[in-house]
N, C-alpha and C positions, 0 to 999 in steps of 0.2 A: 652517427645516427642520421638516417635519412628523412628528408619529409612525408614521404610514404611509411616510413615503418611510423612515424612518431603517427599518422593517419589514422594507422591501423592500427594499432593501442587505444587511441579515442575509440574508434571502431568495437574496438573488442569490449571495455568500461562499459561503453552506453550497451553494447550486447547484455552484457552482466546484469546491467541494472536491469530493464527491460524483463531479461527470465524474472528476475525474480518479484517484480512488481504484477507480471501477470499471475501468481500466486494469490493475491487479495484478495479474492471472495473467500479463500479458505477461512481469513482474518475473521470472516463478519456471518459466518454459516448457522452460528451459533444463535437459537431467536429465545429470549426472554419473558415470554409474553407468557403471562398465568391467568389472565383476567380480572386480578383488583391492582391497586396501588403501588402495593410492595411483591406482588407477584409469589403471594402464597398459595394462589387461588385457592382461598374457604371460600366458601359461599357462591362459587361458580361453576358453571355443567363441567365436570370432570375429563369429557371432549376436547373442550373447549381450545385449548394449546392445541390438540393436533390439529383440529379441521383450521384454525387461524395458520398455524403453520404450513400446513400442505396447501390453501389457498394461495399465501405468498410465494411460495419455492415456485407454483406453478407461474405466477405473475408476473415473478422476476427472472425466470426461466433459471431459478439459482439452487442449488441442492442444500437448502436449509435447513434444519435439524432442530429439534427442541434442547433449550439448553438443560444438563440433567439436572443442575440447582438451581433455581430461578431466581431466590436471595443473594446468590454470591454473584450469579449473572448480571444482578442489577448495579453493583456499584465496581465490579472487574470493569478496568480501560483498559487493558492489556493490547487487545486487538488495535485500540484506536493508538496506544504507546506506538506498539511496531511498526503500524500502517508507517505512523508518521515519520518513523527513525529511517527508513527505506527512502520517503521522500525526502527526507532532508539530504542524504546521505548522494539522493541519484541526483538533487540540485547542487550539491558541492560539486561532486563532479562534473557535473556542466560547466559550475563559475569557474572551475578552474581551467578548462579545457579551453574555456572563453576567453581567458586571462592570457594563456600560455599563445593563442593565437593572436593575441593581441600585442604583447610583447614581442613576438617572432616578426610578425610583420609593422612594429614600430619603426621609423626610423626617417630619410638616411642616415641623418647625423645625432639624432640624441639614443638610436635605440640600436637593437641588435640588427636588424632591415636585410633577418634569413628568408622571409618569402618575395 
């Protein structure tokens, strides 16, 4: 293996990751907002979710959607699980790519001293 292909494999990982982190607003589209506490909204204008939600979708320039249970909306982490599983997953990759080029170019004498 060459130092250019082994380059180009970093290359391609960090590509990988990259797609797929650009996907995260799909994560968080989902907006929970009813107008009381626990998001039953009794006792508030029945509007109310969509004019809040189409205010922020226009704010955050994000395609935001009402979530369609707003109880189960309120205690689902799901989104914030995955978000987080993606960055940990795209930081591993790094530490090791960091690892590997630091090992490669260790040396003269105590390491492999390939770069």
């Amino acid at each position: 293996m060459t130092l250019g292909q082994e380059f180009m494999a970093f290359a391609a990982t960090v590509r990988e990751e990259v797609r797929g982190l650009e996907n995260w607003p799909c994560f968080f589209a989902e907006v929970n907002l009813g107008g009381t506490a626990i998001a039953t909204g009794i006792n508030a204008d029945p509007r109310y979710q969509a004019i809040v939600v189409d205010e922020l979708s226009n704010l955050t320039q994000m395609p935001l959607v009402p979530a369609p249970d707003l109880i189960e909306a309120c205690w689902d982490t799901r989104s914030f699980v995955l978000f987080s599983g993606m960055l940990k997953a795209h930081a591993a990759k790094l530490s090791k790519i960091a690892n590997d080029l630091r090992l490669l170019s260790s040396g003269p004498r105590g390491g492999l001293a390939e770069i």
